[in-house]
MIDRENZA-696467 format. One record per residue (C-alpha): x, y, z; residue in one letter; residue number from 1. Coordinates in steps of 0.02 Angstrom, whole numbers, plus 32768, in hexadecimal, padded with zeros to 4 digits. Each point is the difference from the previous one (the first is absolute). Example, Ala and Ser with C-alpha at 12.3 -4.5 7.8 and 13.67 -1.06 7.14 Angstrom:
<rs>
+------+------+------+----+-----+
|    X |    Y |    Z | aa |   i |
+------+------+------+----+-----+
| 8267 | 7F1F | 8186 |  A |   1 |
| 8045 | 80AC | 7FDF |  S |   2 |
+------+------+------+----+-----+
</rs>
This chain:
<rs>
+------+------+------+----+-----+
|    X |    Y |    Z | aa |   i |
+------+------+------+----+-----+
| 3000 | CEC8 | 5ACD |  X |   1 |
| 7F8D | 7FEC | 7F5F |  X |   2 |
| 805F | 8018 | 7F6B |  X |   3 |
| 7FD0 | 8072 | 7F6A |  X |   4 |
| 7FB9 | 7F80 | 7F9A |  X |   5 |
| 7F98 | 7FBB | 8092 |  X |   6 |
| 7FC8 | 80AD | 8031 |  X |   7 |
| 7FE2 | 801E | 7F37 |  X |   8 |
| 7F86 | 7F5A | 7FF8 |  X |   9 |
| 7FB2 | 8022 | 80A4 |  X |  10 |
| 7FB7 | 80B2 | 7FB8 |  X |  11 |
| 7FCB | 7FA6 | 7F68 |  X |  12 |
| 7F9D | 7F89 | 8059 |  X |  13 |
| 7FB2 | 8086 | 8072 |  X |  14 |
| 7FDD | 805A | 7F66 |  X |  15 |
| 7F90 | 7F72 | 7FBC |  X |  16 |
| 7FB5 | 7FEC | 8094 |  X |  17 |
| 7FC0 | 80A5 | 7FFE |  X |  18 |
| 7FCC | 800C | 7F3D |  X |  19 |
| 7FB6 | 7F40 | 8014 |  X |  20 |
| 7F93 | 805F | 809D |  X |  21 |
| 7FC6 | 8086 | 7FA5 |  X |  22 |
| 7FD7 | 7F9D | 7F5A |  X |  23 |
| 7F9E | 7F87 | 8081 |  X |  24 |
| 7F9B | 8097 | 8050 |  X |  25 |
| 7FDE | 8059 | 7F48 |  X |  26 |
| 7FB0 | 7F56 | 7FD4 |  X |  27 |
| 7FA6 | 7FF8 | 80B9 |  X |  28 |
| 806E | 7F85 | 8041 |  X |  29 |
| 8068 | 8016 | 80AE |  X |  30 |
| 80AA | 7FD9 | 8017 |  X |  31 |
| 804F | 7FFB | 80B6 |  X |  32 |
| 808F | 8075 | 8003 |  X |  33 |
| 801A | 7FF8 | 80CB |  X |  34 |
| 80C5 | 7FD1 | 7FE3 |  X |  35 |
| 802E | 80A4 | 7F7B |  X |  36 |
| 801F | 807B | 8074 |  X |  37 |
| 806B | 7F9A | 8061 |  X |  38 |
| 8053 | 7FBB | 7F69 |  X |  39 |
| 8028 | 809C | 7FC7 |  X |  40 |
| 803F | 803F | 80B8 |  X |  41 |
| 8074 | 7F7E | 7FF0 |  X |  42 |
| 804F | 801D | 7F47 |  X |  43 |
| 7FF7 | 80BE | 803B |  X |  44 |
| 807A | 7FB4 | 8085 |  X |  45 |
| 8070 | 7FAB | 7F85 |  X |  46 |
| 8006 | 8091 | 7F8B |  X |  47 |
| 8069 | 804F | 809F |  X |  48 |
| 806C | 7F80 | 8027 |  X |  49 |
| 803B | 7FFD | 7F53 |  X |  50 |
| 808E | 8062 | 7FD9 |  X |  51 |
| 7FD8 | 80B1 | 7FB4 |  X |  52 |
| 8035 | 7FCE | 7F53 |  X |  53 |
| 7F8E | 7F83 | 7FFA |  X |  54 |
| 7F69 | 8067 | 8063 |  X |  55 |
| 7FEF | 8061 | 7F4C |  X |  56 |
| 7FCF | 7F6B | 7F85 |  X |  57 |
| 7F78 | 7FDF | 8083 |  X |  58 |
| 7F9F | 80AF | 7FFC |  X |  59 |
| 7F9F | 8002 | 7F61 |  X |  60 |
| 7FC2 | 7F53 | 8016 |  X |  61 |
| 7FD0 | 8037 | 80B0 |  X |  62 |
| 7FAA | 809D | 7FD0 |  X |  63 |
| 7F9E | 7FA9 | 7F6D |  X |  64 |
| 7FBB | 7F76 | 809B |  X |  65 |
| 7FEF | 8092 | 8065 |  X |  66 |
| 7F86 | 8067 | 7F6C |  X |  67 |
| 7FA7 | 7F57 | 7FE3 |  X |  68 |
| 7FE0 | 7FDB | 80BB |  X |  69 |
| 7FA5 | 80AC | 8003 |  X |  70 |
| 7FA5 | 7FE4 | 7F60 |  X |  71 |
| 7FBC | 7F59 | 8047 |  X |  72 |
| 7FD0 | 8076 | 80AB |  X |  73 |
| 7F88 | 8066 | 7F9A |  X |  74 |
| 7FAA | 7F7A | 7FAD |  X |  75 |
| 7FE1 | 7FB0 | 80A2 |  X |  76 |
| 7FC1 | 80AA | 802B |  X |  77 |
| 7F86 | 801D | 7F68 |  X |  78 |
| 7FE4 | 7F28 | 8038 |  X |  79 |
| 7FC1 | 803D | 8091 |  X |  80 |
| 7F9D | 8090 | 7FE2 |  X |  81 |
| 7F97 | 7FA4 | 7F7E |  X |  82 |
| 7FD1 | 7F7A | 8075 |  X |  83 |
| 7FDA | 8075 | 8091 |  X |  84 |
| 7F78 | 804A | 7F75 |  X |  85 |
| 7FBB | 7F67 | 7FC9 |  X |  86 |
| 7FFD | 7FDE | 80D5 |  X |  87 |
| 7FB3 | 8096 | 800D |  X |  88 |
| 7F71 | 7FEC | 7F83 |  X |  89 |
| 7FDA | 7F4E | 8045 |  X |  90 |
| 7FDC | 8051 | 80AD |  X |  91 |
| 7F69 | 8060 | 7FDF |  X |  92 |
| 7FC6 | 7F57 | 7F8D |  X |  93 |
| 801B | 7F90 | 808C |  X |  94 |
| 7FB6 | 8080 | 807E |  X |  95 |
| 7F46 | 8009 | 7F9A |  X |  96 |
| 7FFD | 7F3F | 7FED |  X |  97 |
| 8020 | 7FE0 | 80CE |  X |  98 |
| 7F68 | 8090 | 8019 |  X |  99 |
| 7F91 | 7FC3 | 7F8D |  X | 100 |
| 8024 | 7F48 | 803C |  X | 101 |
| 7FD4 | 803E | 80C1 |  X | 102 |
| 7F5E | 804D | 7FC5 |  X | 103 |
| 7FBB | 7F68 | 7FA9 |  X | 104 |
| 7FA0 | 7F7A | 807D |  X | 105 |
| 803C | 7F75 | 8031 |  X | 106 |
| 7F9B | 7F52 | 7FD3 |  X | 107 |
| 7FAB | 7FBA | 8074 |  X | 108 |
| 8070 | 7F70 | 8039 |  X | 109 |
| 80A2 | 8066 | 800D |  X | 110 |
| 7F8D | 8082 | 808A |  X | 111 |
+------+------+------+----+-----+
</rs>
């Protein structure tokens, strides 16, 4: 059993994790963050075992990682909606350049 301090450091370091991620993506960086959500399954799972004295100095700290994680969810969301645009206007581009390229004749050599 993780004890409060461990527990306390652990959702710290998530917490950076996540603001470090969502500094990176504002900037147009990526960040892997494959190992959060099981990260914070596990301190979730300490948080129990702890007894219920202890459960209480863990909530705010837990909440505020909690309101961050969703924060960083709708940038990736806005992220991702701007790139499928700028997709989305390339399409058409690339789509006139491959017809115009199969209407022009091909050199003698290459026939």
């Amino acid at each position: 059993m993780k004890t409060i301090d461990e527990i306390s450091q652990e959702l710290k370091s998530i917490h950076r994790a996540v603001h470090t991620a969502a500094a990176m993506l504002e900037s147009g960086e990526v960040m892997e963050l494959n190992e959060v959500e099981n990260r914070v399954k596990a301190v979730c799972a300490d948080i129990q075992s702890l007894p219920p004295n202890q459960r209480e100095s863990t909530k705010r700290p837990l909440v505020s990682l909690l309101d961050d994680m969703d924060k960083f969810f709708e940038q990736l969301k806005i992220k991702h909606a701007d790139l499928l645009k700028q997709i989305q206007s390339i399409a058409p581009q690339q789509s006139a350049l491959k017809a115009y390229s199969k209407n022009q004749a091909l050199p003698k050599d290459e026939e």
